[in-house]
N, C-alpha and C positions, 0 to 999 in steps of 0.2 A: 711710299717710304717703307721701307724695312721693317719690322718689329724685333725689337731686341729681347720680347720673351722666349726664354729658358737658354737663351744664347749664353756661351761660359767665359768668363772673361777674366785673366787671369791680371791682377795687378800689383807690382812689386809699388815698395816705400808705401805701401798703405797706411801704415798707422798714424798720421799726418796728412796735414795740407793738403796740398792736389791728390793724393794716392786717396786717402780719406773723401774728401769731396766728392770725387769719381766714384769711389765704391758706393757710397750714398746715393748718388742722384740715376746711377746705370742699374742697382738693386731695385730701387724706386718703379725704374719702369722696366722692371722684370727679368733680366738678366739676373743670371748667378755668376755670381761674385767668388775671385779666389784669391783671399786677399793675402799678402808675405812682407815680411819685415823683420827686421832685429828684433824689436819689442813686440813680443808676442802678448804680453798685459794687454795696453793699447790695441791688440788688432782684435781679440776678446772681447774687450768691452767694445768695440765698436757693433762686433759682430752679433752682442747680444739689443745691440739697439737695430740694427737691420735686419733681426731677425722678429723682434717686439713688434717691429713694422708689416709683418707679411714676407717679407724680402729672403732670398737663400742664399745663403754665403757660409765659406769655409778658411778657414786659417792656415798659417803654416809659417814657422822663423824660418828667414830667409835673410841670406850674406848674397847679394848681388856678385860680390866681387869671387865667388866662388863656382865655375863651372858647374862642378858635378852638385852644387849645393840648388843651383836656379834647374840644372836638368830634374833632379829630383823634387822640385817642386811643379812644374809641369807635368811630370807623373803624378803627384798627390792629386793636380787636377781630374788628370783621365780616370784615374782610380773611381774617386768621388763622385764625376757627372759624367763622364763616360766621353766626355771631349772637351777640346779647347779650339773657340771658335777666334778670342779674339786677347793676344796680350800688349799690356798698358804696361812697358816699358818707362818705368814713373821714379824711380829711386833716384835722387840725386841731394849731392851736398856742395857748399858754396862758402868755404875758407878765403874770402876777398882779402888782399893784400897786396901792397908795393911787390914791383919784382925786386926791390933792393934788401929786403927784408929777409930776403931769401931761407922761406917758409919751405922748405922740399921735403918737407913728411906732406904736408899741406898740401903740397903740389902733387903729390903721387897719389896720394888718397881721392882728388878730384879723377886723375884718370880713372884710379882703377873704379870707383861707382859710377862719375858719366860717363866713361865711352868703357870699357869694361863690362860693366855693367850689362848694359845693351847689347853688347856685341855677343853678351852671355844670354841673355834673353833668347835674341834671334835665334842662336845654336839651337837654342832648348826647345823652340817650337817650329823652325823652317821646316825641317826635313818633315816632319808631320802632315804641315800644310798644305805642302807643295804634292804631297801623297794625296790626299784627301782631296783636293783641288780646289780648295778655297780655304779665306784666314785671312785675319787684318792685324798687324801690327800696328799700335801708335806708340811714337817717341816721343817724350815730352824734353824737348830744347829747351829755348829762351830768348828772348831778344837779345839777350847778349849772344846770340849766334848770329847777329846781325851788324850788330854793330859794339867795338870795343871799348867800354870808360877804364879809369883811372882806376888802378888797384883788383881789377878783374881782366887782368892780360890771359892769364891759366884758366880762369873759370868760361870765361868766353873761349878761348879755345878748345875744349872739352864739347861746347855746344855748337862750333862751328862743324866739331868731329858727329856729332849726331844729325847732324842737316846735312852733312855728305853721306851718311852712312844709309840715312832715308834716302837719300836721292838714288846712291847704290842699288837700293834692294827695290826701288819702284821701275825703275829700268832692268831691273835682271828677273824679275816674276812675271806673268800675266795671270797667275793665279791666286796671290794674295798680295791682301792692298797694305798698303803703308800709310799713313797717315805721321807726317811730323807737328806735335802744337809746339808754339811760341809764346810762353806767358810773359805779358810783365810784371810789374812788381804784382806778386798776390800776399794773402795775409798768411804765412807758414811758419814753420821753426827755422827754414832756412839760414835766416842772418845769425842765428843763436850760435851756428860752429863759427862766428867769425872771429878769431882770437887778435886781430891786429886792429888796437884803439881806432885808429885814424878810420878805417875803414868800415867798421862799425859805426864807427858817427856817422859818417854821412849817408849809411845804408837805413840809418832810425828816420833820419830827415827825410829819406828816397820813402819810406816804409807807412809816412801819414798817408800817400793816399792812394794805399794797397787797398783793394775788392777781394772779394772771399773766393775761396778756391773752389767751391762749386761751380762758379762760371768758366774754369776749364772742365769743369764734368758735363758741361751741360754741351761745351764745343765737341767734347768727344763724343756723347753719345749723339750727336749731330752726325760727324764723320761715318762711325759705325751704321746708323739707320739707313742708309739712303742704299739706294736699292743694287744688288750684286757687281751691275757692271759698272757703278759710279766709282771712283776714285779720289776722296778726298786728299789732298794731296798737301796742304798745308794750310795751320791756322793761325792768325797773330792774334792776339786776347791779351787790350791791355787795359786799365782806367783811362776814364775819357781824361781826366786833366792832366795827364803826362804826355811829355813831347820826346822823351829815350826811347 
């Protein structure tokens, strides 16, 4: 296996759930961490508990949905550690709703952080990687890129655009790996942006028996370790008593 010491690992929506989790359990086993997010408070105080740890990591606010805002946060990396070996393409938000409801701020705002977002990522580190001759992208989907329920038509479509987008870019590289996770329900802020009652109810009921977002950090730093010419290629991580 690999060792993921002083490997740089850059991760957007860090200051929560999976972005959090990840930076935590990939700092742990020695990777430097480059963590980005709106809430720069949150990504602070995170970074001052992964640092009380032994662990190295760096900050930076970060708008997913801004080109030149994620390009210059892959520079703050290089600046810092002097490269970027692996980005956690992690930001995502999940406004569940009827289509009848017809939520289309809610719906745009899904594209532009899940597939926007990512497609901002990849810009900000491809051309690098593919220089350098190695480099791992993971994207973090969902099972709803799998399969579509009730009041998540737009959100699952967004995650079905991240599972093409990795399949894209593992077929057009041989030089850096892609890795797509599939989480199911985990314990996050996600369901918090959901503003339509109905959907919210039934995401609380879905949400009893959510596992903690560490166990997508633990699938990633899985993917990352194994050794150069392996290719993780897809993970699904879900609680054992759910059948979604």
């Amino acid at each position: 296996m690999a060792s993921l010491d002083k490997k740089v690992v850059l991760i957007t929506g860090a200051s929560s759930g999976i972005g959090e989790g990840t930076a935590r359990v990939l700092a742990a086993a020695g990777a430097r961490v480059v963590l980005g997010a709106r809430r720069i408070d949150k990504l602070k105080a995170i970074a001052r508990e992964i640092e009380a740890a032994a662990g190295q990591v760096r900050t930076r606010m970060l708008d997913v949905t801004s080109l030149e805002d994620v390009k210059a946060f892959a520079d703050f990396a290089r600046a810092e550690f002097g490269q970027v070996d692996v980005l956690v393409n992690n930001a995502g938000v999940m406004p569940l709703s009827p289509l009848l409801a017809l939520k289309t701020d809610e719906w745009n705002w899904m594209i532009d952080v899940n597939i926007r977002g990512v497609l901002h990522g990849i810009a900000a580190v491809l051309p690098r990687m593919e220089a350098q001759g190695h480099g791992h992208i993971v994207n973090v989907s969902s099972v709803g890129g799998f399969v579509v329920q009730p009041t998540a038509a737009v959100y699952a479509s967004t995650k079905f655009a991240v599972r093409a987008i990795s399949e894209g870019l593992r077929k057009e590289s041989n030089k850096v790996r892609c890795t797509c996770i599939y989480p199911g329900v985990i314990d996050t802020e996600l369901a918090n942006t959901i503003s339509d009652a109905t959907a919210r109810e039934s995401m609380n009921k879905y949400r009893a028996m959510a596992i903690q977002p560490d166990a997508i950090g633990r699938a990633i730093q899985y993917a990352i370790e194994q050794p150069n010419e392996v290719d993780v290629n897809e993970i699904v991580v879900r609680p054992l008593a759910t059948q979604v």
